[in-house]
OpenMM code with the backbone's topology and positions (N, CA, C; nanometers):
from openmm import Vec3, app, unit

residues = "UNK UNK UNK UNK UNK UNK UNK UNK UNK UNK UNK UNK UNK UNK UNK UNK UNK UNK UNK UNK UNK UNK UNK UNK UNK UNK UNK UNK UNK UNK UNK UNK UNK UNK UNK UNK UNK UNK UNK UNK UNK UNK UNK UNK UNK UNK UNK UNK UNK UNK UNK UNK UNK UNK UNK UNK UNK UNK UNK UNK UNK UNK UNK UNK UNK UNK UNK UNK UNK UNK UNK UNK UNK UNK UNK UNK UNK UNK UNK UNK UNK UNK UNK UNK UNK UNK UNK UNK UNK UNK UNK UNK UNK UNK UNK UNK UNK UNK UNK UNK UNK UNK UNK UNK UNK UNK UNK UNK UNK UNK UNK UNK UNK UNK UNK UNK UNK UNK UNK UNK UNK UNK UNK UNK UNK UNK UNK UNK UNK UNK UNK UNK UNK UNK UNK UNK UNK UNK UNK UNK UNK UNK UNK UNK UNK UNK UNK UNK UNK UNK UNK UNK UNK UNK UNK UNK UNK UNK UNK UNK UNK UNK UNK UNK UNK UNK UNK UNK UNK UNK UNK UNK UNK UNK UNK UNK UNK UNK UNK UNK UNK".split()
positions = [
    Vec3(3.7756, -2.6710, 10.5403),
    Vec3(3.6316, -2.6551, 10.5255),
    Vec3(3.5991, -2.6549, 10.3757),
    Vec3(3.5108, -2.7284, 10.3266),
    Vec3(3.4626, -2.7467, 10.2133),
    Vec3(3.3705, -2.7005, 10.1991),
    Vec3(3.2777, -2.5961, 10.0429),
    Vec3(3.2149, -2.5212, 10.0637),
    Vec3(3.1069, -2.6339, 9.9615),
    Vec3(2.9771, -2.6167, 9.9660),
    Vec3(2.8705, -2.6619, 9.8490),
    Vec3(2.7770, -2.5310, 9.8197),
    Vec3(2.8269, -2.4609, 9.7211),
    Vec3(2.7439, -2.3111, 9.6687),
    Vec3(2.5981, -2.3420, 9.6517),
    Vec3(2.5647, -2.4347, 9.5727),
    Vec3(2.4107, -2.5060, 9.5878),
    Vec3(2.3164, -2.4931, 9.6780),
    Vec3(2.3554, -2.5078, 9.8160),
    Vec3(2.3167, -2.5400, 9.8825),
    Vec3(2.3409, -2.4175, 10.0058),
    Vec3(2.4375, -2.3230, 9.9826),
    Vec3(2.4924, -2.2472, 10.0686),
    Vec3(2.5231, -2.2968, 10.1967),
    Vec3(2.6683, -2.4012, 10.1760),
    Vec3(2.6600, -2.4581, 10.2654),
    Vec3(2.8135, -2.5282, 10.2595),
    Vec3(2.8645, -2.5146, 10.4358),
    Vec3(3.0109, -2.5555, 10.4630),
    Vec3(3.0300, -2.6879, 10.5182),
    Vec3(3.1285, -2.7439, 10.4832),
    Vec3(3.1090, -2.8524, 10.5627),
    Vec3(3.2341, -2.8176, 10.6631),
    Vec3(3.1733, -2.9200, 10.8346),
    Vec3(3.2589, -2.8469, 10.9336),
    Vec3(3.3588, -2.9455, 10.9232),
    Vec3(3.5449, -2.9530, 10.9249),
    Vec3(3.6253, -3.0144, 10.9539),
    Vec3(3.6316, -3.0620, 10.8176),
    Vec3(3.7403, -3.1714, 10.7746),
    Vec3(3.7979, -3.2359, 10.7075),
    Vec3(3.7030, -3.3448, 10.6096),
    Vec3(3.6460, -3.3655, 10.4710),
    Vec3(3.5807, -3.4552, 10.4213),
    Vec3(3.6460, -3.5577, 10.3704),
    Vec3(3.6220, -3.6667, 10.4082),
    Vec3(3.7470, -3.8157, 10.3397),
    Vec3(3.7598, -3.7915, 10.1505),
    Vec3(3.8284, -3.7942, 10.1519),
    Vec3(3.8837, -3.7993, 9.9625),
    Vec3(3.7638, -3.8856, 9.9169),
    Vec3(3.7118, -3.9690, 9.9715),
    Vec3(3.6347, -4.0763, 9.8964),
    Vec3(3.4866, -4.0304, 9.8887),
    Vec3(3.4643, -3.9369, 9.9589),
    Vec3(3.3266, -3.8954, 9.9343),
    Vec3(3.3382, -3.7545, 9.9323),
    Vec3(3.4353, -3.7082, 9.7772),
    Vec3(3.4512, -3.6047, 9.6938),
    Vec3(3.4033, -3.6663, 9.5208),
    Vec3(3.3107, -3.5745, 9.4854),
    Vec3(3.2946, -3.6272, 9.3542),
    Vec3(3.4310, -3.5835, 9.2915),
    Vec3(3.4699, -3.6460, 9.1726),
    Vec3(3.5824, -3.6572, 9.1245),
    Vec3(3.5550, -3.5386, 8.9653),
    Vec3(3.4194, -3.4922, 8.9698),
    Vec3(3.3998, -3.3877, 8.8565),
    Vec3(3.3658, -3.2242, 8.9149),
    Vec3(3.3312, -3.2487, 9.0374),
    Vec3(3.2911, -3.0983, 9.0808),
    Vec3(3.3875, -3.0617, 9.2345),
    Vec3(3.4669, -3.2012, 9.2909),
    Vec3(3.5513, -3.1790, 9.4081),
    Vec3(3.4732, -3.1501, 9.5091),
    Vec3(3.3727, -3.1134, 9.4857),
    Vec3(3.2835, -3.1701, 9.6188),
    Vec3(3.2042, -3.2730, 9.6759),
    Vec3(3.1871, -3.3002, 9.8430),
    Vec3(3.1470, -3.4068, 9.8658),
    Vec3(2.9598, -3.4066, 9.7646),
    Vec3(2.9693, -3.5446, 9.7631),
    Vec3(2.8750, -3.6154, 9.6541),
    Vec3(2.7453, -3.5619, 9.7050),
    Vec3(2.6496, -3.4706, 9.6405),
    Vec3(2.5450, -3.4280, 9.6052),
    Vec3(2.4305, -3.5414, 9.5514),
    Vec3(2.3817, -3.6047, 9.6268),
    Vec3(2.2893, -3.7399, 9.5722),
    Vec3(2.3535, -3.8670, 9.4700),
    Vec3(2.4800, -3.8785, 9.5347),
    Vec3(2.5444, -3.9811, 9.4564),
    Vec3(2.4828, -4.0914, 9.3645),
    Vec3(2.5551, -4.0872, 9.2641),
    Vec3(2.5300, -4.2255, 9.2041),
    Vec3(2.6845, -4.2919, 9.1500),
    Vec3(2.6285, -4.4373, 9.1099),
    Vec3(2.7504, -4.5172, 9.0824),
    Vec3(2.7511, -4.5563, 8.9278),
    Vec3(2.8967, -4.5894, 8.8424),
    Vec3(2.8312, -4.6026, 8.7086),
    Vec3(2.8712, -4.7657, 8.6903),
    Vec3(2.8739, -4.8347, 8.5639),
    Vec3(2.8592, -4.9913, 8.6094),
    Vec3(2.9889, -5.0089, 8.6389),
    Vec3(3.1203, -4.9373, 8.5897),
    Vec3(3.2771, -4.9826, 8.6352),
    Vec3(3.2760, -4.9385, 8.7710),
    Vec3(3.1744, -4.8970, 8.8433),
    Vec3(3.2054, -4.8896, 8.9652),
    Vec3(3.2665, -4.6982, 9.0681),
    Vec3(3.3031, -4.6249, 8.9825),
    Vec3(3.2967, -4.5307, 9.0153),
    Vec3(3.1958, -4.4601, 9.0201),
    Vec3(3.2155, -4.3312, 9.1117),
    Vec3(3.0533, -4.2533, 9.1948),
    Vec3(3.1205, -4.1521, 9.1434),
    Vec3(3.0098, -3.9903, 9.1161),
    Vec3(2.9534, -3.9054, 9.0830),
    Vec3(2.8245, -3.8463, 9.1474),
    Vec3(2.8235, -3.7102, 9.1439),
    Vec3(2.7034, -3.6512, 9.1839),
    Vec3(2.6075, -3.6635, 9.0743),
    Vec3(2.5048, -3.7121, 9.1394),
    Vec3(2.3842, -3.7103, 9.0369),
    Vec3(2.3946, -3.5912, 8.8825),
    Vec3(2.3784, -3.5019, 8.9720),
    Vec3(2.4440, -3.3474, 8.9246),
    Vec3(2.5030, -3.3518, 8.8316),
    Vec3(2.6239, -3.4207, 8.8226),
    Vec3(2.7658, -3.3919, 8.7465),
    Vec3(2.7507, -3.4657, 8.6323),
    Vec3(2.7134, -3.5887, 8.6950),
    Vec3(2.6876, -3.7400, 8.6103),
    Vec3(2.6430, -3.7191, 8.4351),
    Vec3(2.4968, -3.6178, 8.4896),
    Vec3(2.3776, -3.6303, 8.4465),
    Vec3(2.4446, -3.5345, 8.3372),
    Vec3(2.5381, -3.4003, 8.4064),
    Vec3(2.5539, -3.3395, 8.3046),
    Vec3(2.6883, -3.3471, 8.1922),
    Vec3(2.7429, -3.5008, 8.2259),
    Vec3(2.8450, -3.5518, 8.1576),
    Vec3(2.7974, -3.5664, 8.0239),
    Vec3(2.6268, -3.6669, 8.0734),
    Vec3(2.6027, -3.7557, 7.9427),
    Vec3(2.5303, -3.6348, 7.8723),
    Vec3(2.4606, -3.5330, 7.9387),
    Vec3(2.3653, -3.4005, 7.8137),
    Vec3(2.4684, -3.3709, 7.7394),
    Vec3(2.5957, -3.3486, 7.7347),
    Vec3(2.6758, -3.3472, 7.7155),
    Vec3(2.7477, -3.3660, 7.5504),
    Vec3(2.7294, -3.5354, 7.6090),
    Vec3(2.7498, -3.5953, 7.5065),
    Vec3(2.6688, -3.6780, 7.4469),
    Vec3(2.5458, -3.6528, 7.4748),
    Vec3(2.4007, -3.7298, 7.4273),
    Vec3(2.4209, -3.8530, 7.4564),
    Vec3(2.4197, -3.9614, 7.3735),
    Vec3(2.3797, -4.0758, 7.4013),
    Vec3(2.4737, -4.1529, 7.4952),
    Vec3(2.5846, -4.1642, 7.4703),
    Vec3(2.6860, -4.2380, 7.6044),
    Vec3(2.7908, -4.0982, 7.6515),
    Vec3(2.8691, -4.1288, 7.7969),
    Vec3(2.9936, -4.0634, 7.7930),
    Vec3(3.1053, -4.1390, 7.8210),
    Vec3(3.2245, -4.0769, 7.9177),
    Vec3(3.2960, -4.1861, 7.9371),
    Vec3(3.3392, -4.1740, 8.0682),
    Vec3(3.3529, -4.2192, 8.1967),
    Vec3(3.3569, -4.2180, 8.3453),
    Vec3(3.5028, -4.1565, 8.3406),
    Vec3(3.4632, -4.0303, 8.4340),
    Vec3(3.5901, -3.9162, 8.4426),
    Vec3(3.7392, -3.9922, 8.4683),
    Vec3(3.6837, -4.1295, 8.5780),
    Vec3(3.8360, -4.1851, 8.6443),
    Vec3(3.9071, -4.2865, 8.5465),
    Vec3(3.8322, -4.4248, 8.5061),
    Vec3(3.8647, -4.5175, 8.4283),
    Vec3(3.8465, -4.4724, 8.2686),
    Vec3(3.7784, -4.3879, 8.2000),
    Vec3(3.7035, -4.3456, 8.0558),
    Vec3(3.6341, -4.4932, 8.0571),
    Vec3(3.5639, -4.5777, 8.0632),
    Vec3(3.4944, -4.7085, 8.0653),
    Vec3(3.3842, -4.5957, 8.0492),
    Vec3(3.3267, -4.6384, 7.8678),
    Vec3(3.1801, -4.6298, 7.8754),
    Vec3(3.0994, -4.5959, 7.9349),
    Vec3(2.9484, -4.5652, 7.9722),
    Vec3(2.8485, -4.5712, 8.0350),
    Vec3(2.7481, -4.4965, 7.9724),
    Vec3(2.6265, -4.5525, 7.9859),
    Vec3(2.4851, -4.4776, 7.9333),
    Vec3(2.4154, -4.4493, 8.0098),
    Vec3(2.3195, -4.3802, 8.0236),
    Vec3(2.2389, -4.3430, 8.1186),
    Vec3(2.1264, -4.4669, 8.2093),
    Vec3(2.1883, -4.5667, 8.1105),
    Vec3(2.1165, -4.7149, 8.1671),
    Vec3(2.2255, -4.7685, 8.2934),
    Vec3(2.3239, -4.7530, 8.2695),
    Vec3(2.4338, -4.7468, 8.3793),
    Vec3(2.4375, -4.6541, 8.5323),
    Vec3(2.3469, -4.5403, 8.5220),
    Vec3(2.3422, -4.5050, 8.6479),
    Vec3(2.2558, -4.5298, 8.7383),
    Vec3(2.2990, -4.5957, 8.8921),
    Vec3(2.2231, -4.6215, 8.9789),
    Vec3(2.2789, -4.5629, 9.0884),
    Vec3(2.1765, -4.5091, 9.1591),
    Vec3(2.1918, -4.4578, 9.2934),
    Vec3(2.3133, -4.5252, 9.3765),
    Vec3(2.4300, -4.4839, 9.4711),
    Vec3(2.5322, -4.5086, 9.5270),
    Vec3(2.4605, -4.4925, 9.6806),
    Vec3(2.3760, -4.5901, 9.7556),
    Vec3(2.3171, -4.5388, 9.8539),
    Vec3(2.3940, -4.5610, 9.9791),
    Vec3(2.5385, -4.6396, 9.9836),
    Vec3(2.5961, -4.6303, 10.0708),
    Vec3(2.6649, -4.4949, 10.0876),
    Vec3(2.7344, -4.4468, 9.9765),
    Vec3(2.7728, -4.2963, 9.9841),
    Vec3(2.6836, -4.1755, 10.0066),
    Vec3(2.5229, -4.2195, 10.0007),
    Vec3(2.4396, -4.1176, 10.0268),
    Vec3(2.4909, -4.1332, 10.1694),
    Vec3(2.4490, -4.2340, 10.2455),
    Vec3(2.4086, -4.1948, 10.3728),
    Vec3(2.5679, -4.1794, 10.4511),
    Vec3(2.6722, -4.1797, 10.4350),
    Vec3(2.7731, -4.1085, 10.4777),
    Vec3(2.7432, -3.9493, 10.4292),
    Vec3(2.7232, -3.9041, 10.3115),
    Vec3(2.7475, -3.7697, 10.2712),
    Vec3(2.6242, -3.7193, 10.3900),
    Vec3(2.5192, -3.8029, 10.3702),
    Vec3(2.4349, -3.7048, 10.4485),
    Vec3(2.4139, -3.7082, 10.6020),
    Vec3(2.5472, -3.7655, 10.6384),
    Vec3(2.5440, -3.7329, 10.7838),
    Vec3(2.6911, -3.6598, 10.7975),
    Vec3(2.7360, -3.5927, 10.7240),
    Vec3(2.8207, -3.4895, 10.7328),
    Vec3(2.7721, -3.3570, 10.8055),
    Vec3(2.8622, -3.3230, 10.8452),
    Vec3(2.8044, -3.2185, 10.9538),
    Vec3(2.8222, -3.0935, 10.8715),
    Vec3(2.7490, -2.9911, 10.8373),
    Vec3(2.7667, -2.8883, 10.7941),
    Vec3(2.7019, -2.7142, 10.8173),
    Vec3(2.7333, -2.6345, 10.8279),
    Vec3(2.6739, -2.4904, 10.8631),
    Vec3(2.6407, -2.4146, 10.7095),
    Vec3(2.5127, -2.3090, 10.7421),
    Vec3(2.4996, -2.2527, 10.6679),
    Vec3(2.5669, -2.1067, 10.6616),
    Vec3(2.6046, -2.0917, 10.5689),
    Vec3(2.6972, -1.9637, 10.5439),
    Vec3(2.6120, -1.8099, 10.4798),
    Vec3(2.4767, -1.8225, 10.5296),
    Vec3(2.3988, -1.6796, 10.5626),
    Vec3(2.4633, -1.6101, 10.6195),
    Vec3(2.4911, -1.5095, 10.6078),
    Vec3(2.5301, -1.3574, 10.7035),
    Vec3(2.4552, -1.3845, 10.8634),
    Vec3(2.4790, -1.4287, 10.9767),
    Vec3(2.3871, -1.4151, 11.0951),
    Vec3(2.2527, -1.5081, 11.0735),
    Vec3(2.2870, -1.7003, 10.9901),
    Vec3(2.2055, -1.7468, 11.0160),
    Vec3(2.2342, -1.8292, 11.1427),
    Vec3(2.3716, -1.9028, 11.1463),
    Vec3(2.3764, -1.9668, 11.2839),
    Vec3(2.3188, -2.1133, 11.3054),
    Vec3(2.2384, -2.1898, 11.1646),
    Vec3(2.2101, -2.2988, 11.1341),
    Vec3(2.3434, -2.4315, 11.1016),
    Vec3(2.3530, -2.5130, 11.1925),
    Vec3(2.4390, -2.6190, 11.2244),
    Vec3(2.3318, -2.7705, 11.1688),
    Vec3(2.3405, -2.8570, 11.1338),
    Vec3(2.2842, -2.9604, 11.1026),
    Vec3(2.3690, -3.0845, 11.0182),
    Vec3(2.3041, -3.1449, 10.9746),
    Vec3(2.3995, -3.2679, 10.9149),
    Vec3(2.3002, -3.2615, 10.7710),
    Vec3(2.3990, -3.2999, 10.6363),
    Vec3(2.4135, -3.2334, 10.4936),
    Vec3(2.2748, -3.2694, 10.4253),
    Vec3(2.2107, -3.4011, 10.4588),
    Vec3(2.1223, -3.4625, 10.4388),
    Vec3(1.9888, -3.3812, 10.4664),
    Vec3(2.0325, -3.2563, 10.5698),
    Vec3(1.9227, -3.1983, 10.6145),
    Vec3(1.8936, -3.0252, 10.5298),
    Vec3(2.0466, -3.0121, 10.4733),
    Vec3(2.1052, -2.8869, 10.3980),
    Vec3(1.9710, -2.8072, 10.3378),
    Vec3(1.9382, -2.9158, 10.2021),
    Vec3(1.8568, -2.8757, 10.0809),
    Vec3(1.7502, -2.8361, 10.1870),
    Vec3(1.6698, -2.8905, 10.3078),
    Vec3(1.5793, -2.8467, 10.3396),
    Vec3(1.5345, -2.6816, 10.4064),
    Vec3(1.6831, -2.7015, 10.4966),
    Vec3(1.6954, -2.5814, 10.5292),
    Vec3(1.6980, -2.4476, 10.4785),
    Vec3(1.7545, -2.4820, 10.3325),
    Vec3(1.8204, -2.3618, 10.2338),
    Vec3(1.6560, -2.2996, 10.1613),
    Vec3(1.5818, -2.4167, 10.1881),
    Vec3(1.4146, -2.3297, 10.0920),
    Vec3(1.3673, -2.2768, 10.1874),
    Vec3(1.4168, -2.2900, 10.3544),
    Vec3(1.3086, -2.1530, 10.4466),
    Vec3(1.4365, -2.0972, 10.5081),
    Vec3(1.5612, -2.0668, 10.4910),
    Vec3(1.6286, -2.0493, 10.5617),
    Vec3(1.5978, -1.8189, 10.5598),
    Vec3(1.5841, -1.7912, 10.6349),
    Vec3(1.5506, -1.6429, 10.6784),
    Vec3(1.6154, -1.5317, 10.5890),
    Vec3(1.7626, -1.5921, 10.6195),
    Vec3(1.8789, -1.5332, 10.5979),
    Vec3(1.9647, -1.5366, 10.4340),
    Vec3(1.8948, -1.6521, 10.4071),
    Vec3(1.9803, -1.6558, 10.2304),
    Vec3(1.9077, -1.5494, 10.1159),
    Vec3(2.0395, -1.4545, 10.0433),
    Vec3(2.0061, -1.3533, 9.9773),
    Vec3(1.9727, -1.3666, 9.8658),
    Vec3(1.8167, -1.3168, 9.8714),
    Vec3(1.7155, -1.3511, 9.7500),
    Vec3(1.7316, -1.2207, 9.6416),
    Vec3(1.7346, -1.2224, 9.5279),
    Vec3(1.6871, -1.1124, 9.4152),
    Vec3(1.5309, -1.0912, 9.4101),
    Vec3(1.5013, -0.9329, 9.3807),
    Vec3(1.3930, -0.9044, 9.3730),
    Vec3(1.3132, -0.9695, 9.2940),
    Vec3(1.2075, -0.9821, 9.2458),
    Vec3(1.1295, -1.0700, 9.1695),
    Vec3(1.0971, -1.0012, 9.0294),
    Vec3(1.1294, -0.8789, 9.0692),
    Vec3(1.0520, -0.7320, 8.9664),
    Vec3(1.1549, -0.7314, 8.7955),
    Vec3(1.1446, -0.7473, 8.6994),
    Vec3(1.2317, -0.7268, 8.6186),
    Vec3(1.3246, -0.6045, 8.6296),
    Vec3(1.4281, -0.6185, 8.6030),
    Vec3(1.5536, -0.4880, 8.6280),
    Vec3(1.5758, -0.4289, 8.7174),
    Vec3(1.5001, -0.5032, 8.8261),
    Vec3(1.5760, -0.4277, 8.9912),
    Vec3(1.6802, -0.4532, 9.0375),
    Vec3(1.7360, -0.5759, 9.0517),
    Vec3(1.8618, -0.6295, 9.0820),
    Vec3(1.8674, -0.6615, 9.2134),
    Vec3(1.7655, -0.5504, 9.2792),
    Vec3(1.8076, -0.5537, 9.4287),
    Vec3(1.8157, -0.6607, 9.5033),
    Vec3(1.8848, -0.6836, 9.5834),
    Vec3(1.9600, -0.8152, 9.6658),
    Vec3(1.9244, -0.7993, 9.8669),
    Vec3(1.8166, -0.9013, 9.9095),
    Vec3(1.8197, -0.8728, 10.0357),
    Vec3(1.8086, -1.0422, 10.0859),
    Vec3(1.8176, -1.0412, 10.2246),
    Vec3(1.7795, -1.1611, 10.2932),
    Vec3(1.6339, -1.2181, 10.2665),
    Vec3(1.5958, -1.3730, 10.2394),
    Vec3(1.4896, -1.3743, 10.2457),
    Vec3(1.3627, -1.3565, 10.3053),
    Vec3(1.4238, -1.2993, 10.4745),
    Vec3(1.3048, -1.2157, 10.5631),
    Vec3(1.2783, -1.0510, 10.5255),
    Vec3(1.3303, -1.0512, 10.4247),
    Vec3(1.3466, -0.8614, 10.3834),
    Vec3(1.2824, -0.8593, 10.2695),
    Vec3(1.3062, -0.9373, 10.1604),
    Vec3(1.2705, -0.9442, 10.0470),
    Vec3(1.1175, -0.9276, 9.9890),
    Vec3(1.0419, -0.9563, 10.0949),
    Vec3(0.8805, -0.8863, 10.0534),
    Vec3(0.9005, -0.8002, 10.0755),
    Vec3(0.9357, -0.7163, 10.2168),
    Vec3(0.8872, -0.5730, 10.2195),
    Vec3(0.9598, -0.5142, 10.0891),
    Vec3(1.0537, -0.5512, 10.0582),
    Vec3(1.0858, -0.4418, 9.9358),
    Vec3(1.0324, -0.4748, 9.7814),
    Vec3(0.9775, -0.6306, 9.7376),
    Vec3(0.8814, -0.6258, 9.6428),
    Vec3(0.7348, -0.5375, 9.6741),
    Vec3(0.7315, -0.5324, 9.7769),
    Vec3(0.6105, -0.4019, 9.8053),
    Vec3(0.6229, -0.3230, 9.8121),
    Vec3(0.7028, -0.2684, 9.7973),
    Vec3(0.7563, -0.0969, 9.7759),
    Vec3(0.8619, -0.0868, 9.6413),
    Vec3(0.8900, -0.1731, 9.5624),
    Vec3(1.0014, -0.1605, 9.4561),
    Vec3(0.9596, -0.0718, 9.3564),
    Vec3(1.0678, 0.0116, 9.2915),
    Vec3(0.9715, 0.1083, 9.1824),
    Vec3(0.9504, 0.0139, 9.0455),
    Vec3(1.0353, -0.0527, 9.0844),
    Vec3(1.0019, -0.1329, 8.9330),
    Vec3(0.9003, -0.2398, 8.9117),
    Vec3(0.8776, -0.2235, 9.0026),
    Vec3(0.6787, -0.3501, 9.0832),
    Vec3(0.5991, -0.2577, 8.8975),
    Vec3(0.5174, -0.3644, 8.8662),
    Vec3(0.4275, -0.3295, 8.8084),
    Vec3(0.2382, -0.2914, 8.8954),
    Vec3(0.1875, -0.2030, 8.8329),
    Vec3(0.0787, -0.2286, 8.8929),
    Vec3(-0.0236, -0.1189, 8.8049),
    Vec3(-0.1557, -0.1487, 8.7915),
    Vec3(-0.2345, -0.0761, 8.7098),
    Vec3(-0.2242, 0.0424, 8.7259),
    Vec3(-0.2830, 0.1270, 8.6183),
    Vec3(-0.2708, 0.2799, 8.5970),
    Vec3(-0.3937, 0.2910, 8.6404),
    Vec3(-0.4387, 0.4056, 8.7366),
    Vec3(-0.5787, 0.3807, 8.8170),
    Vec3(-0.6881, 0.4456, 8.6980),
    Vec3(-0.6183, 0.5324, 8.5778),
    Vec3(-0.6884, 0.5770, 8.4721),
    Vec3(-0.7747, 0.4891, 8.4061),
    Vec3(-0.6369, 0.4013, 8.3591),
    Vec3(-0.6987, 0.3115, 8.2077),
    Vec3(-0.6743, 0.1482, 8.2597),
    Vec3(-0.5843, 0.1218, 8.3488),
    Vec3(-0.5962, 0.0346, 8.4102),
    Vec3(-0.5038, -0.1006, 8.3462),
    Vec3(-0.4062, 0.0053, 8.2504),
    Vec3(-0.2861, -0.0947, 8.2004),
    Vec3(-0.1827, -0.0852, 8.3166),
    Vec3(-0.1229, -0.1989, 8.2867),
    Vec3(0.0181, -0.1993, 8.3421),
    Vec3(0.1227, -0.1350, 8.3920),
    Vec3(0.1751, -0.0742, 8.4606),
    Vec3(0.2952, 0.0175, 8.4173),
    Vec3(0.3977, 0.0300, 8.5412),
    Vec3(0.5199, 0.0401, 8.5138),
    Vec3(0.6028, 0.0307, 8.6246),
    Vec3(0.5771, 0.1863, 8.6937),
    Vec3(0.6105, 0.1288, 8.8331),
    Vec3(0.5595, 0.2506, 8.9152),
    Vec3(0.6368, 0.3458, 8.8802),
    Vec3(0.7561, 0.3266, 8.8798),
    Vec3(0.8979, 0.4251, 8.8491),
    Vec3(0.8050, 0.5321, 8.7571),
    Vec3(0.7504, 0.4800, 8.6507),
    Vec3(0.6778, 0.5405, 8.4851),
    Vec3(0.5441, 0.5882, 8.5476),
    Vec3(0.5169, 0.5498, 8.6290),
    Vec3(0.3253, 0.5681, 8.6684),
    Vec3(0.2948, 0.7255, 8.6394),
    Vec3(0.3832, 0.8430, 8.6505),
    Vec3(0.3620, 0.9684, 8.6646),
    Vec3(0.3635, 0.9982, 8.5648),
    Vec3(0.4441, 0.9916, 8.4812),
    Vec3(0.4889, 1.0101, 8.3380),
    Vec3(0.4064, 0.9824, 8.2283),
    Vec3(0.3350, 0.8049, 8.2959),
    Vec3(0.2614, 0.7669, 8.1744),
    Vec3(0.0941, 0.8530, 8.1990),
    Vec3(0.0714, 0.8660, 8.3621),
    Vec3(-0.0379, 0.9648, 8.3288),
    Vec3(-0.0510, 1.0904, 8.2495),
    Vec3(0.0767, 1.1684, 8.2513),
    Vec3(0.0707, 1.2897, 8.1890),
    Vec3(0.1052, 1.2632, 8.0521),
    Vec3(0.1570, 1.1572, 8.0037),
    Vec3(0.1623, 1.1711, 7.8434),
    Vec3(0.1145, 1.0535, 7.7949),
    Vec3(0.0912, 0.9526, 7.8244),
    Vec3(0.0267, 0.8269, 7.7623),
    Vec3(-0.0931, 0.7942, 7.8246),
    Vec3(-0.1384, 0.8265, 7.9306),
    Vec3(-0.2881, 0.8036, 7.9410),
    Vec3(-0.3941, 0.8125, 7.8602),
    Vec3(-0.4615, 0.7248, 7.8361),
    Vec3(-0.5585, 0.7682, 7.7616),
    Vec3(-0.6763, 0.8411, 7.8455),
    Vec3(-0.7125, 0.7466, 7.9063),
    Vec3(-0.8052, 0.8456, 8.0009),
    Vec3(-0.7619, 0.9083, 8.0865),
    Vec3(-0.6383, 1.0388, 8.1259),
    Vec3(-0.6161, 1.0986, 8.1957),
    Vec3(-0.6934, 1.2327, 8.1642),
    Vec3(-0.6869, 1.2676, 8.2586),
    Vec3(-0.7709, 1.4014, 8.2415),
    Vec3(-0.6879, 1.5145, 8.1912),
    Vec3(-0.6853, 1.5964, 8.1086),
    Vec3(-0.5849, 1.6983, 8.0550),
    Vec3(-0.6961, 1.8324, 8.0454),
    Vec3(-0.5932, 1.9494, 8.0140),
    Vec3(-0.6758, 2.0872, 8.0046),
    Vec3(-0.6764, 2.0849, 7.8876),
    Vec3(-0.7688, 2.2152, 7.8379),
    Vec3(-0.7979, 2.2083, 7.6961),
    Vec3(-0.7089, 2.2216, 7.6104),
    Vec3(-0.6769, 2.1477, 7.5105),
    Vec3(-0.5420, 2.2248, 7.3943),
    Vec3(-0.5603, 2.3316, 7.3773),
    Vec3(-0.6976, 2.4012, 7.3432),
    Vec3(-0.7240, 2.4721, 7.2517),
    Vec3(-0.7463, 2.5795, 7.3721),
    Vec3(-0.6929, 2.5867, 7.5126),
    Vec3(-0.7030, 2.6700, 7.6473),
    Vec3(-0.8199, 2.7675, 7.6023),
    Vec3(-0.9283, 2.7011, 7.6182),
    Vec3(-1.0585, 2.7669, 7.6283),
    Vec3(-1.0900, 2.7629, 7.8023),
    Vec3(-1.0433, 2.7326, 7.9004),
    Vec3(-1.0188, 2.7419, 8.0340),
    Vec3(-1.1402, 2.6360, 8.0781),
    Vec3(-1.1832, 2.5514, 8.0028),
    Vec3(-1.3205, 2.4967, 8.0785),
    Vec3(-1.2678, 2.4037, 8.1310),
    Vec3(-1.3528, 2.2898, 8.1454),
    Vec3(-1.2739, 2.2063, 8.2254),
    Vec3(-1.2089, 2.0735, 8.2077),
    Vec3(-1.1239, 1.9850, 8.2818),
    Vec3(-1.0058, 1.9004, 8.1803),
    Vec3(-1.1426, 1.7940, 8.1614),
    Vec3(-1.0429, 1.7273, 8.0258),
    Vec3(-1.1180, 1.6817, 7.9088),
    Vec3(-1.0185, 1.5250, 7.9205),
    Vec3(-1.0861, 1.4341, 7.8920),
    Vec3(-1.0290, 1.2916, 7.8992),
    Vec3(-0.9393, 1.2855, 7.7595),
    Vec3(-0.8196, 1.2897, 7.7469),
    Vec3(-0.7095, 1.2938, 7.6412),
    Vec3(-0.7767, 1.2313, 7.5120),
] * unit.nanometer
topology = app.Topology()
chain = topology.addChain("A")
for resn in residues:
    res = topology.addResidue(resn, chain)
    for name in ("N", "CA", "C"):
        topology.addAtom(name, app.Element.getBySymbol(name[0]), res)
């Protein structure tokens, strides 16, 4: 079983040697061909030549090539993308053929998303992952005082010492009544 992390995704049974890219060992990710004739994942290709800016040199033969040299390999697309493959979610249970992968993986229920919130870290399925940006302490959301920003975690804190308009008692405990900071 061959895995594509990209894509979170296995392929079922045995993949022919020939439709393995020869830079990442996995089967070909939107193949292309270069003019000596060897294929690459778009992917790999692309990040041969950033690489090496203006030309590189083809992983199998070293023969030249520029980015004027790559063209789509569309016979190797449509083998790769009728490869049969499963998604490897915890309890997703999605079976399809590879061509169909990328689509699945942007609604798939089950693939584990990071919170959105800066410095939470927290890690859930993508059917979980709102309810806990709606409850995260590290969610930003206005101070109902002054109406800045502030992570909820801080919301208590910043009323009692950085509010500006929080209401406070008198410094000077003359007992009257609280006074906007």
């Amino acid at each position: 079983m061959t895995e594509n992390a990209s894509l979170n995704c296995a392929f079922d049974g045995n993949v022919d040697s020939g439709l393995l890219c020869n830079i990442c060992y996995c089967p070909m990710l939107r193949p292309v061909m270069l003019r000596c004739g060897h294929s690459g994942c778009q992917v790999c290709i692309q990040e041969l030549l950033n690489n090496s800016h203006a030309h590189s040199r083809c992983p199998m033969c070293r023969a030249d090539f520029e980015r004027e040299d790559i063209r789509p390999n569309v016979a190797l697309a449509k083998l790769t993308s009728e490869l049969q493959v499963h998604c490897q979610s915890l309890d997703c249970g999605w079976f399809g053929k590879y061509g169909n992968a990328a689509l699945h993986y942007q609604s798939c229920p089950k693939v584990p998303m990071q919170c959105q919130h800066d410095e939470c870290g927290y890690i859930a399925a993508r059917e979980r992952i709102a309810s806990h940006a709606d409850s995260c302490p590290k969610r930003n959301l206005p101070c109902p005082e002054c109406q800045r920003e502030v992570k909820f975690e801080n919301l208590q804190e910043h009323k009692k010492k950085w509010c500006a308009n929080a209401l406070i008692k008198c410094p000077l405990s003359c007992g009257g009544e609280e006074l906007p900071r």
